[in-house]
C-alpha positions as MATLAB code, in Angstrom:
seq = 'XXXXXXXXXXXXXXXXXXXXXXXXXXXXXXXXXXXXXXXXXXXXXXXXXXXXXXXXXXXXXXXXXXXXXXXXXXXXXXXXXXXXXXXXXXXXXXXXXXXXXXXXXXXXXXXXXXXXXXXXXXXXXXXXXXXXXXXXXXXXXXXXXXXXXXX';
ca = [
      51.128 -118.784 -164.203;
      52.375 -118.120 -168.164;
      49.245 -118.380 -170.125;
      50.660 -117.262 -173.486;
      54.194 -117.020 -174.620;
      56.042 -116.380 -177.646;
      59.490 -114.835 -179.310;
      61.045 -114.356 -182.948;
      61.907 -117.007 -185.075;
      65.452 -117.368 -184.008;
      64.547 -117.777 -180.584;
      66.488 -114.675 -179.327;
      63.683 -112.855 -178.163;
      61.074 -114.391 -175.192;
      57.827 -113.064 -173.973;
      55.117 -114.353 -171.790;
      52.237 -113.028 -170.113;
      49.280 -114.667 -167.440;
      46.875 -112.307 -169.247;
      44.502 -112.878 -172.164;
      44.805 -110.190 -174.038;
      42.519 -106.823 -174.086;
      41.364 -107.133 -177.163;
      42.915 -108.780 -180.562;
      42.331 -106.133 -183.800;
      43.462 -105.970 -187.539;
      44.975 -102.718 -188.923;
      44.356 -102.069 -192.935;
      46.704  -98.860 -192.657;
      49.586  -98.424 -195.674;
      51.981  -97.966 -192.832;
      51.054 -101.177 -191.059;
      51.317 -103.127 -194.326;
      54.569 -101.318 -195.025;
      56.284 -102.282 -191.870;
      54.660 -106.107 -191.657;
      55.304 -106.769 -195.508;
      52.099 -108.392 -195.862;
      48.579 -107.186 -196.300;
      47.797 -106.096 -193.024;
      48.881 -106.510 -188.929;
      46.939 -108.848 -186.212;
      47.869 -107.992 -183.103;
      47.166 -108.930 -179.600;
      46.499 -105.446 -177.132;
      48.317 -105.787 -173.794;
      49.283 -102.747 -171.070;
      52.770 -102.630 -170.710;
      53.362 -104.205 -167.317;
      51.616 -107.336 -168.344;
      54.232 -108.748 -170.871;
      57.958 -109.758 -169.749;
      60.018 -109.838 -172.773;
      63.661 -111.498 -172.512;
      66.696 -110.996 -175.089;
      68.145 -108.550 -177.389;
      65.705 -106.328 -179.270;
      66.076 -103.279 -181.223;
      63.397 -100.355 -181.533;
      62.401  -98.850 -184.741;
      60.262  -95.389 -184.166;
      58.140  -94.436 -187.304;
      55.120  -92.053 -187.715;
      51.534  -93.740 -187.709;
      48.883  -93.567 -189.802;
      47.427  -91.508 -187.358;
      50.500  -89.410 -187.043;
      51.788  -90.152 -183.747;
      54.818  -92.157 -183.276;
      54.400  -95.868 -183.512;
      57.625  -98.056 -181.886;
      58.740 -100.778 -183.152;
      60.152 -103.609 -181.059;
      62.039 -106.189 -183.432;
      64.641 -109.109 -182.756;
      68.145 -107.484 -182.921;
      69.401 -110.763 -184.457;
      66.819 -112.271 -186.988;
      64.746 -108.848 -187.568;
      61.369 -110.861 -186.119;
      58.801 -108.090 -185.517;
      57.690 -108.616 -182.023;
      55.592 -105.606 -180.661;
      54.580 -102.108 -181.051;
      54.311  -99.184 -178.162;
      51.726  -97.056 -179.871;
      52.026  -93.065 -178.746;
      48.770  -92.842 -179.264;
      47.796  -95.396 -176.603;
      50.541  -94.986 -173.851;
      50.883  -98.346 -171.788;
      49.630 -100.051 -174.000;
      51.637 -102.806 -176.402;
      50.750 -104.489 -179.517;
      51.954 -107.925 -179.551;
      52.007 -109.029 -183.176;
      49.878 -112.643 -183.450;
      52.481 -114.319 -185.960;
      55.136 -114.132 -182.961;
      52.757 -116.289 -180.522;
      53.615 -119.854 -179.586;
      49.863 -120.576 -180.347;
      48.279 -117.833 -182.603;
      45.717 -120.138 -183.810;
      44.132 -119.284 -179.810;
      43.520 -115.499 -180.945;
      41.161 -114.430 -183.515;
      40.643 -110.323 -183.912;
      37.088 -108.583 -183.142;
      37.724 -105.624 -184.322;
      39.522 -103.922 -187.662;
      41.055  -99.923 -188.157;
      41.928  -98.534 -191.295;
      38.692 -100.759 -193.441;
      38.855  -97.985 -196.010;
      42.208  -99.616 -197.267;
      41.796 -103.517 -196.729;
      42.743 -105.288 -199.430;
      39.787 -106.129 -201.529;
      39.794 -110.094 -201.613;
      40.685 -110.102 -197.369;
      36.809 -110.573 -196.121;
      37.656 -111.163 -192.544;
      35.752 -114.627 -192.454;
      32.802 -113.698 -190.129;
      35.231 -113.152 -186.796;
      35.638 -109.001 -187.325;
      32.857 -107.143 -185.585;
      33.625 -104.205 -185.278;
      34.951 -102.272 -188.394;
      36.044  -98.333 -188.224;
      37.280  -96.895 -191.354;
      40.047  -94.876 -189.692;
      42.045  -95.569 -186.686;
      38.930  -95.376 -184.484;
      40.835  -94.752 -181.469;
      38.160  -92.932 -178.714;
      36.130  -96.530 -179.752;
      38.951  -98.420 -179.249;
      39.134  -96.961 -176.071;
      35.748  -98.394 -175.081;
      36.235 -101.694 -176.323;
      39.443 -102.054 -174.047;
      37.416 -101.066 -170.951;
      34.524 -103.188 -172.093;
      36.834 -106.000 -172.258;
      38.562 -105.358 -168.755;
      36.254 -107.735 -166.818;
      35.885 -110.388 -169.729;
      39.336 -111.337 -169.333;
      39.912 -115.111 -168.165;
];
């Protein structure tokens, strides 16, 4: 059963899943605002295997804030960001919220990189977790935390 499915806005690229997702964050990080053109990335934390994606992409590799490799999956026709394979979380794939159907059903819990948000973005009360850097060994434990809350 899809529960949530989305694509690019030319409609090249397709992707559903029957999972809610791990655990929805915000990333502050110059590199994240860089590639997303915008003052920071939501995205939606899914393993791998839990995510079919149908169409044409292409896959930009760049370095992290955190230094490991970071890659990019992007519509190979309209240049829709789509996803992101993080090295420094193998298996595990960051849907980006603008390319859901319905993003409006996602709202992020927890934010990496607060020590360069934007000063007038004040998260409006749904952030509850905040790590000034990428806060990965507590990201760790919010993904297994969330395991078992997942519907």
């Amino acid at each position: 059963m899809i529960k949530h499915q989305g694509g690019c806005h030319c409609g090249n690229v397709r992707y559903s899943t029957a999972y809610d997702p791990m655990l929805v964050m915000a990333c502050h990080c110059r590199t994240c605002k860089k590639i997303s053109g915008v003052g920071m990335t939501v995205f939606a934390v899914y393993g791998e295997g839990e995510v079919d994606i149908e169409g044409e992409l292409k896959t930009y590799p760049y370095r992290g804030e955190s230094g490991k490799f970071v890659h990019q999956g992007f519509c190979s026709k309209c240049g829709n960001n789509i996803f992101g394979n993080p090295e420094i979380l193998e298996g595990v794939m960051y849907l980006h919220l603008g390319s859901f159907d319905n993003p409006q059903a996602f709202a992020p819990k927890v934010e990496i990189w607060s020590k360069t948000k934007p000063t007038w973005f004040t998260g409006e009360g749904c952030i509850v977790e905040s790590f000034e850097d990428n806060g990965t060994i507590e990201r760790i434990q919010l993904l297994m935390e969330n395991m078992d809350q997942r519907q």
